[in-house]
N, C-alpha and C positions, 0 to 999 in steps of 0.2 A: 458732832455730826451736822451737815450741814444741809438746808433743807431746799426745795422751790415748792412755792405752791403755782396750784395750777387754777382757772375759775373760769368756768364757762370755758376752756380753749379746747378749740377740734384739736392740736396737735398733745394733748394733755395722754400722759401715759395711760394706760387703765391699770386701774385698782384694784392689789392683790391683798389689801387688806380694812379690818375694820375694826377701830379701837376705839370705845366709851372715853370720854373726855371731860372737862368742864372750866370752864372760864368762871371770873367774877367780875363783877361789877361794884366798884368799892368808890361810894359818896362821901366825901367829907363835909361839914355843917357848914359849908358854905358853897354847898353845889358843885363843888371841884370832881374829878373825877382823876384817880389812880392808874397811872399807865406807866409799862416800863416799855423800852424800848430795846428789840430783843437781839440777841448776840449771832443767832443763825442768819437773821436776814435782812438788821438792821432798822425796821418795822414799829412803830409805837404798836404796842397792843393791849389787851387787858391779861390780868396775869391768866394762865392757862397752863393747861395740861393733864397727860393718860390718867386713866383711874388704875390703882395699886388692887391686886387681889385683897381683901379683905376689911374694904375701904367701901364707906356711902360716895355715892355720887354727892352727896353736902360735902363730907369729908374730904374727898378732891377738890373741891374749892378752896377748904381753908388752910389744907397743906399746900398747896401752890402759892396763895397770897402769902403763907408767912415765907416759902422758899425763896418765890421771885420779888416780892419788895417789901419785908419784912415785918409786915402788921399782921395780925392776930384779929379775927375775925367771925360771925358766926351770920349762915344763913338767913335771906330773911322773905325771899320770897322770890321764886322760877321766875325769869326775865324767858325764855325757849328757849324749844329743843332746835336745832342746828344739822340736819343733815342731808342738806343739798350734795346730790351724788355727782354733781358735775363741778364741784369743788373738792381736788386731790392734793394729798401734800408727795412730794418724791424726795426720796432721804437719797443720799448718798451711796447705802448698801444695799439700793434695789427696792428697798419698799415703797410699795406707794400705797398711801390709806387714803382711803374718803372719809370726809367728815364727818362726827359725828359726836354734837359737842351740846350739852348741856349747861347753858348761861344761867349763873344765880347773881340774885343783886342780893349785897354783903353790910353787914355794917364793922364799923372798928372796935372792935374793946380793948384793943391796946397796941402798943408796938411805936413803932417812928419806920417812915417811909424810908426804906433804905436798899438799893440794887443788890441782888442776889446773881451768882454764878452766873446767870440766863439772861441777864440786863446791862447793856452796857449803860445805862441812865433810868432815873424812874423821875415822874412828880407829879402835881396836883396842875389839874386843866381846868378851865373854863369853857362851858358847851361853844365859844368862840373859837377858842386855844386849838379844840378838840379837831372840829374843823380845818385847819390849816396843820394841820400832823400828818407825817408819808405813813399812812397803815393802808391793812388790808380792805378791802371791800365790805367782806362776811364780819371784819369786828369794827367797821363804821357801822353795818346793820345792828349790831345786838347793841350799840351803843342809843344808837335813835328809838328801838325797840322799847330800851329802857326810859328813855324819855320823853316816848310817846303815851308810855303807861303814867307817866308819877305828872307830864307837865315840865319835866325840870332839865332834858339836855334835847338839844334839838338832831 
């Protein structure tokens, strides 16, 4: 399914829907930073996605990181909550949801970076690298967010 986001635009559909979410933010020991690059819309992002009934908001974090680039990972502390109402995604079969995404910054305990179904590429960035990547707006913010708090990505 394929998706448009919408941000800040007056012509932006309105919003018939609203789904709990969560991205992560995954540091490797040398300040790199984990991004795959997504198959709906071609975007570096951080891995992300819905929360499952029966699932922690932590828990969506760390089944998305192993789904979308393959590492194994456990919480380690709220980067923010995310729900700018004038940022919409529109799906293809009419949905359109506002934001509403809860960033956690992650660490590895195992795995190997590897693109999952929802990644046509994934890899390790430099707050440089990160910089010069075609992504969205709303995940250059939780990326600076995150590195406004620790010091370590611009």
């Amino acid at each position: 399914m394929s998706r448009r986001d919408y941000y800040r635009d007056p012509n932006a559909p309105p919003a018939n829907s609203l789904v709990p979410g969560a991205s992560a933010i995954v540091v490797d020991e040398h300040g790199r930073i984990a991004l795959h690059r997504r198959t709906d819309n071609d975007l570096w992002a951080l891995p992300s996605g819905t929360m499952e009934i029966g699932e922690s908001i932590g828990q969506t974090a760390v089944r998305e990181v192993r789904e979308e680039i393959g590492l194994v990972v456990e919480p380690v502390r709220l980067v923010g909550v995310y729900s700018d109402p004038e940022h919409v995604f529109a799906y293809d079969d009419g949905e359109v949801r506002q934001e509403f995404n809860v960033c956690i910054a992650c660490r590895v305990v195992a795995g190997e970076l590897a693109a999952g179904e929802e990644a046509r590429e994934v890899g390790w960035f430099t707050p440089e690298e990160v910089e010069g990547l075609s992504m969205h707006e709303s995940v250059r913010k939780r990326i600076r967010d995150y590195g406004e708090a620790n010091g370590t990505i611009a």
